[in-house]
Backbone as CSV, one residue per row, in Angstrom:
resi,resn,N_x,N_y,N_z,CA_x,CA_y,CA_z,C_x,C_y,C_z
1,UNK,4.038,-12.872,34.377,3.120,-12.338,33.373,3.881,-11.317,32.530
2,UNK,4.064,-11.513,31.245,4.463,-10.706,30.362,4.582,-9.393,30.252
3,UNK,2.865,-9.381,30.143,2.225,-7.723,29.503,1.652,-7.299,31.149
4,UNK,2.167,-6.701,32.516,1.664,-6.531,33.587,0.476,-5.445,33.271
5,UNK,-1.003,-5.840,34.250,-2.077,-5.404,34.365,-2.523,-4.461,33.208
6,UNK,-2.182,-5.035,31.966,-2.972,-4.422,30.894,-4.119,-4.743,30.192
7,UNK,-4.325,-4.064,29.706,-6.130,-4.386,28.970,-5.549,-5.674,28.324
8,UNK,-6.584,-6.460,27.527,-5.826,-7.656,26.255,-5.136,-6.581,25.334
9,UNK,-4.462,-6.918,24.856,-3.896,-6.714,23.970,-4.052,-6.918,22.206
10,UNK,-3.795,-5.659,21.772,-4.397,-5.687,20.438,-3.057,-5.662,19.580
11,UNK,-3.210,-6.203,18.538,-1.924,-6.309,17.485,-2.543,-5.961,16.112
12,UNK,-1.974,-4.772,15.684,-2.239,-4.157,14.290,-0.701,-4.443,13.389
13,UNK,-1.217,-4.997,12.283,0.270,-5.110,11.705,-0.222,-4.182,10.271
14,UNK,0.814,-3.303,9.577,0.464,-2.724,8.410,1.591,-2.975,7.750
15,UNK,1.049,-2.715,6.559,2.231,-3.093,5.406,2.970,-1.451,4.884
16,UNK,4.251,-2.365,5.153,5.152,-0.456,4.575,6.221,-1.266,3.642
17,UNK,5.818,-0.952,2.027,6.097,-1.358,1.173,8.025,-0.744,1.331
18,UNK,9.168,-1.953,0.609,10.663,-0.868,1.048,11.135,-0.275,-0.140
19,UNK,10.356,-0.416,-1.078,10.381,0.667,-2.250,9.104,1.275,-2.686
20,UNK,9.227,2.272,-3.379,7.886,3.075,-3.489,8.050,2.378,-5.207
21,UNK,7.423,1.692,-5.780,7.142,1.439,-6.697,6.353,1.711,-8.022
22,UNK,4.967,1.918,-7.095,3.926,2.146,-7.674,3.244,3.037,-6.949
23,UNK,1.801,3.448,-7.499,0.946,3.885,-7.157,0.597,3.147,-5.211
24,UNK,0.153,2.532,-5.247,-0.473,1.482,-3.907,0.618,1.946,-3.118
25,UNK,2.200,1.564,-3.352,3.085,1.592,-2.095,3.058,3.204,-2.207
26,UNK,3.256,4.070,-2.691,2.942,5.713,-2.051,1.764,5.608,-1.173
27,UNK,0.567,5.039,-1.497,-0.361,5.417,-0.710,-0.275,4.573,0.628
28,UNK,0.276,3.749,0.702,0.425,2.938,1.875,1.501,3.474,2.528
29,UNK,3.018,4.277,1.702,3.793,5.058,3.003,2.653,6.252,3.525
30,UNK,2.223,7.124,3.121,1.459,8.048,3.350,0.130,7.708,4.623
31,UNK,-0.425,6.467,4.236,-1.388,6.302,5.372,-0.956,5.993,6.333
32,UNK,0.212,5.350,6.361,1.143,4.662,7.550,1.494,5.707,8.832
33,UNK,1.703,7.059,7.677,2.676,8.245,8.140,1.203,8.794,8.822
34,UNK,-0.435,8.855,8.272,-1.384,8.945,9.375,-1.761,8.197,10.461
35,UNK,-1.484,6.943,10.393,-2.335,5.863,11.125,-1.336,5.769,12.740
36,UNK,0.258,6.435,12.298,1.267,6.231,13.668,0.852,7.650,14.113
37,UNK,0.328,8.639,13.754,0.041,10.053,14.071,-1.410,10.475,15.144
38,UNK,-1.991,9.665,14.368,-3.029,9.525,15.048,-3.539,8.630,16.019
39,UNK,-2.885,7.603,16.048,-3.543,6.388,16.997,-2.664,6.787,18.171
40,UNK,-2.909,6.057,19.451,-1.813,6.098,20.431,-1.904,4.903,21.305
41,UNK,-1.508,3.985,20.676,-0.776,2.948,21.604,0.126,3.111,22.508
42,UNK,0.334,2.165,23.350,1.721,2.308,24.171,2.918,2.052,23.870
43,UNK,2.717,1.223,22.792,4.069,0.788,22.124,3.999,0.761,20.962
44,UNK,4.994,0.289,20.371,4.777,0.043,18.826,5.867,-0.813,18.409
45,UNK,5.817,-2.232,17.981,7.326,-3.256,17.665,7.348,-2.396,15.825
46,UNK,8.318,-2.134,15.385,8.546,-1.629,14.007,9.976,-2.454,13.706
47,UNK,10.076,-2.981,12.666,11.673,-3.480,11.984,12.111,-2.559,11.895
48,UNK,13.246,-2.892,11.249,14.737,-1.443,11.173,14.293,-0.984,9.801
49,UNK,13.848,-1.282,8.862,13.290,-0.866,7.629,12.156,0.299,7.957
50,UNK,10.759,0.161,8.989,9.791,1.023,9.198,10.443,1.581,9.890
51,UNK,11.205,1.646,10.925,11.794,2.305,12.138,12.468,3.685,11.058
52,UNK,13.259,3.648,10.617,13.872,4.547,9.442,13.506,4.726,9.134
53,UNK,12.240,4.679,8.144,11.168,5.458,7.279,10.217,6.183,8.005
54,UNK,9.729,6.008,9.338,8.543,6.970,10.350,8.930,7.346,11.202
55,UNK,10.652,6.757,12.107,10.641,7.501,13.293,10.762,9.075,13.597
56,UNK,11.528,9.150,12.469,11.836,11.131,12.460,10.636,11.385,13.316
57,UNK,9.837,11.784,12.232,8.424,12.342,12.215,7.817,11.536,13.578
58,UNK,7.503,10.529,13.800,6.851,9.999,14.699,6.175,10.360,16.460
59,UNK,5.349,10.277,16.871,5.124,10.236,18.350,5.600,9.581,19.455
60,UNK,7.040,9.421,19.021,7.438,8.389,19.936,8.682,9.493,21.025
61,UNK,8.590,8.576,22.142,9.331,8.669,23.541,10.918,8.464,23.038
62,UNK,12.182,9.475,23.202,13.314,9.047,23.472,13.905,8.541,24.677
63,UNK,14.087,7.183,24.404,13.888,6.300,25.796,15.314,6.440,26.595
64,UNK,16.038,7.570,26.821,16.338,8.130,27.672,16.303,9.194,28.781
65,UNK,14.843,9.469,28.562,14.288,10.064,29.349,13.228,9.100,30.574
66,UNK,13.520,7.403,29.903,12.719,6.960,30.703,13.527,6.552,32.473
67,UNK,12.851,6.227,33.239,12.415,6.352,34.737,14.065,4.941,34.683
68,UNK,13.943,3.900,34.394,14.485,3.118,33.814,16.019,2.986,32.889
69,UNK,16.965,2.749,33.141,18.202,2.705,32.378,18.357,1.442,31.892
70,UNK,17.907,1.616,30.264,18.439,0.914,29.270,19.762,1.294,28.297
71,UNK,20.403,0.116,28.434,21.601,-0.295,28.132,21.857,0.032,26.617
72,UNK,22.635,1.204,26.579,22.953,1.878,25.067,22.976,0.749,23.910
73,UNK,23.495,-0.506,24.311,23.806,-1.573,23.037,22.182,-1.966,22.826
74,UNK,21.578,-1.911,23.268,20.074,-2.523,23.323,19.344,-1.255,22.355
75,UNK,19.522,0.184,22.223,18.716,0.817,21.725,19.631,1.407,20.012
76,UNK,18.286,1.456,19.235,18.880,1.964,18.226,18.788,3.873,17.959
77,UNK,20.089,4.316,17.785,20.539,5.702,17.243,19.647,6.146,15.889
78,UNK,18.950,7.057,16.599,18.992,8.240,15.044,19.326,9.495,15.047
79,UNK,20.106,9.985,13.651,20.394,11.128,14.021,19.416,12.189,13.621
80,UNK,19.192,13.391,14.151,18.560,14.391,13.458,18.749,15.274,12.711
81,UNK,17.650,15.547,11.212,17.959,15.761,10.563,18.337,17.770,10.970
82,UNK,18.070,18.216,11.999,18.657,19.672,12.117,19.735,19.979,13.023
83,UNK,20.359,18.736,13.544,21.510,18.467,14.055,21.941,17.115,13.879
84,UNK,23.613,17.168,14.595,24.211,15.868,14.627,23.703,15.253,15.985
85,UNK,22.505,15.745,16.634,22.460,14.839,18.420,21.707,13.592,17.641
86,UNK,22.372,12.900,18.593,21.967,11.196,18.426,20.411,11.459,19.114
87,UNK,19.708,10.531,18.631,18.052,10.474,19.165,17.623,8.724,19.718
88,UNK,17.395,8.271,20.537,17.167,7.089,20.636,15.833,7.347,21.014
89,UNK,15.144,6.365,20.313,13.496,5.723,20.577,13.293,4.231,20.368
90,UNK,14.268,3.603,19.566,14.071,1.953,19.461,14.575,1.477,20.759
91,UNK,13.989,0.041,20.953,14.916,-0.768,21.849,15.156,-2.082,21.418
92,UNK,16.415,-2.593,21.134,16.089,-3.722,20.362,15.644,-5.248,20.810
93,UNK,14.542,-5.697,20.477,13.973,-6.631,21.490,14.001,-8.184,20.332
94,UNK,15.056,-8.271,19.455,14.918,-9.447,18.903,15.646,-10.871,19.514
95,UNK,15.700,-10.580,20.736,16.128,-11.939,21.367,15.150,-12.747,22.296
96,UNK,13.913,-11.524,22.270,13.332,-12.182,23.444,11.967,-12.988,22.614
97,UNK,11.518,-13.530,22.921,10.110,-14.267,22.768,9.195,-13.172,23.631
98,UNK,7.715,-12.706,22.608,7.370,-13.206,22.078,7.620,-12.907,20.628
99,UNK,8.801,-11.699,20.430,9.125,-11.049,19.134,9.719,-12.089,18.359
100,UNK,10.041,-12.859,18.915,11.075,-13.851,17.535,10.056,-14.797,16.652
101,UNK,8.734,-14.866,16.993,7.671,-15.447,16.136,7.059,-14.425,15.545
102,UNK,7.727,-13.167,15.062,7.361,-11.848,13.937,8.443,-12.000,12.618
103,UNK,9.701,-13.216,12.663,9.719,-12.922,11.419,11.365,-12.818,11.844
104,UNK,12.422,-12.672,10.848,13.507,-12.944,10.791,14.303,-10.892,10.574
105,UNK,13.129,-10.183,10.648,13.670,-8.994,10.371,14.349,-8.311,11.691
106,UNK,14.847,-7.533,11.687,15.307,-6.825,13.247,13.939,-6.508,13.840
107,UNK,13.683,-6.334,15.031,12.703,-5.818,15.889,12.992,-4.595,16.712
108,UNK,12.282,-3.457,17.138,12.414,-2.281,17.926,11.494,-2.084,18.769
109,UNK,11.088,-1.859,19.623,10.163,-1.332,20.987,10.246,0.051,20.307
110,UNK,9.222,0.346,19.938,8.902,2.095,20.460,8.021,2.249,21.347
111,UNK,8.147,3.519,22.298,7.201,3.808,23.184,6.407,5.544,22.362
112,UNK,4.819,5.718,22.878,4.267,6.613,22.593,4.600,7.431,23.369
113,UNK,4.815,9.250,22.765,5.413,9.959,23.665,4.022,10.017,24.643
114,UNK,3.111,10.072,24.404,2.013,10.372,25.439,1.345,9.387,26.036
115,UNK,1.963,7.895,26.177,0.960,7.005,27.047,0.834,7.637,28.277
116,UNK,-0.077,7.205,28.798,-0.301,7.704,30.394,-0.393,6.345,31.164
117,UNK,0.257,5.668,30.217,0.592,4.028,31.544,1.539,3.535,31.437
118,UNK,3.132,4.647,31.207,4.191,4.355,31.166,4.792,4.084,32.483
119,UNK,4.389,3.360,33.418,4.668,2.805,34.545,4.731,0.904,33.901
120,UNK,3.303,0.582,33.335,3.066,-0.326,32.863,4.196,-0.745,31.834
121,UNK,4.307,0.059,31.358,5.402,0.104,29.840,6.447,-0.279,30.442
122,UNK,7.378,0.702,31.517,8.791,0.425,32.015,8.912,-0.929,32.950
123,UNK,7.164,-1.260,33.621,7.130,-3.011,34.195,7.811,-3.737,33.108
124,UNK,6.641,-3.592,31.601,6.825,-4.537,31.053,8.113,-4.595,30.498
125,UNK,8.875,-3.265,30.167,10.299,-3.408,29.419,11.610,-4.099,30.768
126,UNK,11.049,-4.034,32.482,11.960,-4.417,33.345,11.768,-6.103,32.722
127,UNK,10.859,-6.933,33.213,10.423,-7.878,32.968,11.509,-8.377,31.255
128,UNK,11.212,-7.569,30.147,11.492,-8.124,29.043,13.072,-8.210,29.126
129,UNK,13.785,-7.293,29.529,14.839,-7.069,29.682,15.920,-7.613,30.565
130,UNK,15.242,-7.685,31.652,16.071,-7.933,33.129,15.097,-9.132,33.753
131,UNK,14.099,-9.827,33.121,13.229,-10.832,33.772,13.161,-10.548,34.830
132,UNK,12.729,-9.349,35.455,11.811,-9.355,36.478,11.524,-7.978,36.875
């Protein structure tokens, strides 16, 4: 089983325009920058395009603090903007199914810094990662 002992599963996809063009794509980076602030999923799949535009700011877990050792080539680096420390929160999951039917863009795992079923999370990332 994929997703171990979780509720069903819900999939929100939003649009994050990769130039600000107009009027509409400002307001769509801006709600984006509320809608990851406020909600709290356990995860979040983002391309390398959204991943760069919200992670700074974002609620997400640097997944080296997780329980779990994932393999440096697997996660993506950011740096911060009030130092040079590297920050990891992506994991890159574009090899596995069921991410490769999202599209030809890169894929990332983020985790929420505050799930409270990050047991569930590190099942499901053993499983995605290490099949089993």
């Amino acid at each position: 089983m994929l997703f171990p002992l979780w509720d069903p599963i819900h999939l929100e996809f939003i649009y994050a325009p990769t130039e600000i063009m107009e009027y509409n794509d400002l307001a769509s980076f801006y709600q984006n920058q509320v809608v990851i602030q406020e909600t709290e999923p356990d995860i979040y799949i983002f391309d390398k395009h959204y991943y760069q535009q919200f992670v700074e700011n974002g609620p997400f877990l640097d997944t080296r603090f997780l329980q779990m050792n994932i393999p440096l080539e697997k996660q993506l680096p950011i740096a911060g903007t009030e130092s040079e420390q590297l920050f990891y929160y992506g994991i890159d999951v574009n090899n596995f199914s069921p991410f490769q039917l999202l599209g030809d863009q890169d894929k990332f795992l983020l985790i929420h810094k505050s799930t409270n079923r990050i047991d569930s999370v590190e099942q499901f990332l053993q499983k995605l990662l290490y099949g089993g």
